[in-house]
C-alpha positions in Angstrom: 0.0 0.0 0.0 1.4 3.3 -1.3 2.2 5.9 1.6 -0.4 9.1 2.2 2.1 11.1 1.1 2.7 9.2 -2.3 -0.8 9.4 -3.2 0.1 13.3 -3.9 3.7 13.6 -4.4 3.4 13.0 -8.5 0.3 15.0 -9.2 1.5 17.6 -12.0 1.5 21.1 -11.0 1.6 23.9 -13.7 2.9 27.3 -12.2 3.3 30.1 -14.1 3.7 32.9 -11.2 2.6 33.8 -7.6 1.2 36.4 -6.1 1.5 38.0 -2.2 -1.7 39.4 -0.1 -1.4 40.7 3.3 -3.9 40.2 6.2 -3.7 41.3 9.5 -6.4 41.2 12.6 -6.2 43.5 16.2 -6.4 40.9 18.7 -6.5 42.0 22.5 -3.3 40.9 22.9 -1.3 41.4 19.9 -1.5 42.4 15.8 -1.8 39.3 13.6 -0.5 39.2 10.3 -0.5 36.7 7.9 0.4 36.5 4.0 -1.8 35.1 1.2 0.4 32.8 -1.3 -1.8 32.6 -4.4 0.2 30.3 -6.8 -1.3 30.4 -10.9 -1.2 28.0 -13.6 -3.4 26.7 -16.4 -6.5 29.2 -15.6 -6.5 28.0 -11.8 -5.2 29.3 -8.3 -4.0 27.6 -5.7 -3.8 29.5 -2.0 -1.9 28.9 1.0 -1.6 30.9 4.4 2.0 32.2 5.7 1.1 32.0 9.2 4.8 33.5 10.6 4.3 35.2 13.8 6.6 38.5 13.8 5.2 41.5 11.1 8.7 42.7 10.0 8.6 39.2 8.1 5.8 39.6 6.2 6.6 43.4 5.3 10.1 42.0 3.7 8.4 39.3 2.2 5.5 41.4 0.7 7.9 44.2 0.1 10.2 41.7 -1.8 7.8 40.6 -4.4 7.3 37.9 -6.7 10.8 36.6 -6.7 11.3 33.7 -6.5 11.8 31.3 -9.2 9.1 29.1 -9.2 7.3 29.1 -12.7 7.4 25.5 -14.7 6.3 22.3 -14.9 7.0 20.1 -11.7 5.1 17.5 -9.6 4.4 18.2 -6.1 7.5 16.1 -5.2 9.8 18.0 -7.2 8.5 21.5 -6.1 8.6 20.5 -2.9 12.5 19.9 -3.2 12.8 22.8 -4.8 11.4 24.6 -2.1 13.3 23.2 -0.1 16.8 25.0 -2.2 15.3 28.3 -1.5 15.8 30.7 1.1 12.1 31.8 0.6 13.3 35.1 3.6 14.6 38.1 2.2 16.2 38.9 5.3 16.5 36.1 7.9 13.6 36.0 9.8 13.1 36.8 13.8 12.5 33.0 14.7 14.3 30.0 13.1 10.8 27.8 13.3 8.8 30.4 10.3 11.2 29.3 7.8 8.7 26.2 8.3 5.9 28.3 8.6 6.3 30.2 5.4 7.3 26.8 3.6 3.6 25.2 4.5 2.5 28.3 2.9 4.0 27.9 -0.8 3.6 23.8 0.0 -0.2 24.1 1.0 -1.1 26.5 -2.1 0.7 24.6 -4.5 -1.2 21.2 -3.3 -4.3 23.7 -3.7 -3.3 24.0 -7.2 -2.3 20.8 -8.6 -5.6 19.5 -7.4 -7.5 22.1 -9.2 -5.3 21.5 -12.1 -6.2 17.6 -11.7 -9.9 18.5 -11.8 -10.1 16.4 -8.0 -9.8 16.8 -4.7 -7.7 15.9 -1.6 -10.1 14.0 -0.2 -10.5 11.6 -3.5 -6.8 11.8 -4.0 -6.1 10.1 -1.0 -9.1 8.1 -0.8 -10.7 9.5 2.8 -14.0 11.1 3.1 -14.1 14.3 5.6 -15.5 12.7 8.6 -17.6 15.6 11.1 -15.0 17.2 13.0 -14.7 17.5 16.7 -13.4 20.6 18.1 -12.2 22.5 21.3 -11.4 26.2 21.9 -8.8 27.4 23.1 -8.1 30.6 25.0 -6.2 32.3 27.7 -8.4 33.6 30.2 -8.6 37.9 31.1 -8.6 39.6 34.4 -6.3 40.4 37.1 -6.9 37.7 38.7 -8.1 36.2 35.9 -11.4 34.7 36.2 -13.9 32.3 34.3 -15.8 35.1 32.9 -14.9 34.6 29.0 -15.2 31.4 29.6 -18.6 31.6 30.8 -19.9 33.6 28.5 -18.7 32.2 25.7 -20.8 28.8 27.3 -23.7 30.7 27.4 -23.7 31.2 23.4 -22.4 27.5 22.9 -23.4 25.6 26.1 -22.0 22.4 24.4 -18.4 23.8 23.6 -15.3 22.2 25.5 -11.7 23.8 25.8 -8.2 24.0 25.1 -7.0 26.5 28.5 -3.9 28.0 29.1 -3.3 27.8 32.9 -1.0 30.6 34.3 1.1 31.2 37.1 -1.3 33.6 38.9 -4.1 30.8 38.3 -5.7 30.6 41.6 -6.7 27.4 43.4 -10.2 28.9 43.6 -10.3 29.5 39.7 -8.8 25.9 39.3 -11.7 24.3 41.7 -13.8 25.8 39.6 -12.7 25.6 36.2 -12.7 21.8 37.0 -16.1 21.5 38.1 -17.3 22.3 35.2 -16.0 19.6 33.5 -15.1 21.2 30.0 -11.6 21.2 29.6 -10.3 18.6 27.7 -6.6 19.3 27.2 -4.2 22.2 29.3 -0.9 23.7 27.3 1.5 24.1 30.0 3.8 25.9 27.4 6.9 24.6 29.4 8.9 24.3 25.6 8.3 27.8 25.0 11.2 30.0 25.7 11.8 34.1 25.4 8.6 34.5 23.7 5.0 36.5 25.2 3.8 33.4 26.8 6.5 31.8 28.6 5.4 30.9 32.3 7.7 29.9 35.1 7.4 25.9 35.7 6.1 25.7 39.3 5.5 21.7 39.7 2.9 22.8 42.8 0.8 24.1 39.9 1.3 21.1 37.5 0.1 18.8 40.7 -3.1 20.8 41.3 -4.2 20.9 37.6 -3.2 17.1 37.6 -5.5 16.6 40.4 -8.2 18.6 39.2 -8.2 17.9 35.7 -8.0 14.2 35.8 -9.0 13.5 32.0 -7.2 16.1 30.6 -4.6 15.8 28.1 -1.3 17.9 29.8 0.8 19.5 26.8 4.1 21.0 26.4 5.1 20.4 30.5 9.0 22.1 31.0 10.6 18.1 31.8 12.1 18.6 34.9 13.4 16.6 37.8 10.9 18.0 40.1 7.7 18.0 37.5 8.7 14.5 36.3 7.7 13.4 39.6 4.7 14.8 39.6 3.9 14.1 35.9 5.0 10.3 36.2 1.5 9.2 37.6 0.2 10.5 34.2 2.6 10.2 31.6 0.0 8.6 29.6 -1.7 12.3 29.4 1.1 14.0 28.4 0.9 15.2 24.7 3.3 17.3 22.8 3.1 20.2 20.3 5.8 23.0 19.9 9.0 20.3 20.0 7.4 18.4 17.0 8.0 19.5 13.7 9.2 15.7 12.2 8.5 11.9 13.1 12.4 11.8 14.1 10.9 14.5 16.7 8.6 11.8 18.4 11.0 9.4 18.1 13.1 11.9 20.2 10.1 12.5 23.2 11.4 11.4 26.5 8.8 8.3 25.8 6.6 7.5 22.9 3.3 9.5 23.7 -0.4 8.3 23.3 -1.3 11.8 21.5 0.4 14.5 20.0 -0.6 17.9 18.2 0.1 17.6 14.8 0.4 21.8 13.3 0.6 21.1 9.5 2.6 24.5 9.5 5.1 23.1 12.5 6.0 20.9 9.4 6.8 22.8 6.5 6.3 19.9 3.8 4.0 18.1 3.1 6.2 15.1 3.1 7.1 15.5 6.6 3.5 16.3 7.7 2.3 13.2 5.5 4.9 11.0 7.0 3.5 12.3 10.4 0.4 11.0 9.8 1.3 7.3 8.5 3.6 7.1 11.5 1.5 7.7 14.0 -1.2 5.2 12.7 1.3 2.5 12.3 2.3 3.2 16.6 -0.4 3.4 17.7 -0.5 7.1 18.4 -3.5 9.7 18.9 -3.2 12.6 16.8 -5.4 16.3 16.7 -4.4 19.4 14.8 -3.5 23.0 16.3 -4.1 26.8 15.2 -1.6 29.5 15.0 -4.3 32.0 14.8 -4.8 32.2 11.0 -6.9 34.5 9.5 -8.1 33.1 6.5 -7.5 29.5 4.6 -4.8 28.3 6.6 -7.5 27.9 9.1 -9.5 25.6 6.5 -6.7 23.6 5.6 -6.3 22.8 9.5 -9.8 21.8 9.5 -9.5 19.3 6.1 -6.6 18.0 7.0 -7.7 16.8 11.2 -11.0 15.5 9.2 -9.3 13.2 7.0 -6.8 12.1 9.8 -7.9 12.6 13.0 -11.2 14.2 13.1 -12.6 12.3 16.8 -9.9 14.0 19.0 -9.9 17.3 21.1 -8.8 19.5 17.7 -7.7 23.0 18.2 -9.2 23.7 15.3 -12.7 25.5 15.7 -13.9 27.8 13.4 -11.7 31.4 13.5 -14.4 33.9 14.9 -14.0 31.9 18.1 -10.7 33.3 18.6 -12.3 37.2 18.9 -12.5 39.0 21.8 -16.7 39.1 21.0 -17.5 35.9 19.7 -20.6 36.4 17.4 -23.4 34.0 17.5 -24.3 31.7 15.3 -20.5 29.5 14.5 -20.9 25.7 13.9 -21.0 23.7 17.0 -18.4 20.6 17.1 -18.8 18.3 15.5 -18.3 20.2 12.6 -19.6 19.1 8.9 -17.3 20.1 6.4 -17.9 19.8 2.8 -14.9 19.9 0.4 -15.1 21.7 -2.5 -15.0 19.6 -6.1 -11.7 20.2 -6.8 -8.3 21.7 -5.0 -7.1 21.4 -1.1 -10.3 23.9 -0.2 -13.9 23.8 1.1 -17.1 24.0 -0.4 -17.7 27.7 0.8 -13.7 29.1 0.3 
């Protein structure tokens, strides 16, 4: 049996140029911006997200241009590799990690495009239907103290919805007790592999034993490994999951042990080969899988959301719909599970 990622890696793919359109969104917290890759070929357009994190990127991207030589005839294989040749920054960028980020943008649109040029879709390339999709929101809570209160409302619009939370040091055992009781949290990032970035928190293994204790089904990601929280963590090593140290299969090979679950970011990736890989992998050990956000503003977001319902589309996905990610949530979104409909043709939905 051929491997997921061989079912697309010799599609033809006709490009004859590329085009760049910025986005950007005002978040509470911080400016998103993001970069459109529309790749063209054959009367057809294929379009992929760059979901790098720092602005000055995408201005020297954008301001940069169409540069890059990427017109001619390949296959998805061979444009991948040749991706792969380029330094696809005009000036290096702020974090190592986006030069993966903004590959999974040029990989993404050109799958977009060879599919379109194919006249199919992903779904009947590789021979999986989109299954409904379960998914989770996930947010960092507001106050000082922080308190339940966007939580709650958000509840009160979608009384069914379950969460992805981002405990903090200043989280109170009052806010844990009763953040547990209401028995909606299905998975806690403990960003312990973040480092020198906005939402680094200091390990404090007190904390990780409290949320063990109170949150005894919930998945624990990203804990900082130390001597002191791996005693605490041992008792439920099977709930530990990983996201920000895997970009690779030789990266879950590399865990401390071999997970049950992990977050599987298509953009954490870069290629599709890697991502693909992922996938078969993790079916052959055994091992859970659900997708992750990085707060994209436009089809990266779909492509999350096709790809975690082909693969994985029963597990606690950070993937709901991206108006959940607003400070005012309007009414109205999709509950999980969510039914997606792919378009006819290209790596899109019905409705993109």
């Amino acid at each position: 049996m051929s491997s997921s990622y061989e079912q697309i890696a010799g599609l033809p793919l006709d490009v004859e140029g590329y085009s760049l359109e910025g986005l950007e969104h005002e978040f509470p917290a911080f400016t998103r911006y993001s970069t459109l890759i529309r790749l063209a070929g054959g009367g057809e357009e294929g379009v992929g997200e760059d979901v790098v994190y720092d602005g000055v990127d995408h201005m020297n991207l954008q301001a940069a241009g169409s540069d890059y030589p990427l017109a001619g005839s390949w296959t998805i294989d061979s444009f991948s590799r040749r991706l792969g040749e380029l330094d696809l920054f005009p000036d290096p960028p702020v974090r190592e990690v986006s030069r993966r980020y903004r590959r999974w943008a040029f990989e993404s649109a050109a799958l977009d495009l060879a599919l379109r040029q194919a006249g199919t879709s992903l779904a009947e390339r590789v021979g999986r239907p989109l299954r409904p999709l379960t998914y989770v929101v996930s947010m960092r809570l507001d106050g000082e103290p922080e308190t339940s209160a966007r939580l709650l409302r958000l509840r009160a619009t979608y009384p069914g919805t379950r969460f992805k939370l981002d405990p903090t040091n200043t989280w109170r055992e009052e806010l844990i007790d009763e953040l547990g009781g209401l028995g909606c949290v299905d998975s806690l990032d403990l960003k312990g592999q973040y480092k020198g970035t906005a939402v680094d928190l200091e390990t404090d293994p007190e904390l990780y034993a409290r949320l063990c204790a109170t949150f005894p089904e919930a998945w624990l990601e990203d804990p900082d490994l130390n001597d002191e929280t791996r005693a605490v963590l041992e008792p439920h090593r099977e709930r530990v999951t990983w996201d920000a140290p895997i970009h690779s299969v030789d990266d879950i090979l590399a865990l401390a042990w071999e997970p049950r679950m992990v977050n599987i970011k298509p953009s954490r990736f870069g290629s599709l080969r890697e991502l693909f890989d992922a996938y078969d992998f993790c079916a052959s050990r055994g091992i859970g899988a659900y997708g992750g956000g990085q707060t994209e503003l436009s089809v990266g977001r779909d492509h999350i959301q096709y790809l975690a319902a082909l693969f994985h589309p029963d597990t606690p996905n950070d993937v709901a719909p991206r108006e959940f990610n607003y400070a005012d949530v309007p009414p109205g979104l999709p509950e999980s599970p969510l039914t997606l409909t792919p378009a006819a043709t290209g790596f899109r939905l019905a409705d993109s």
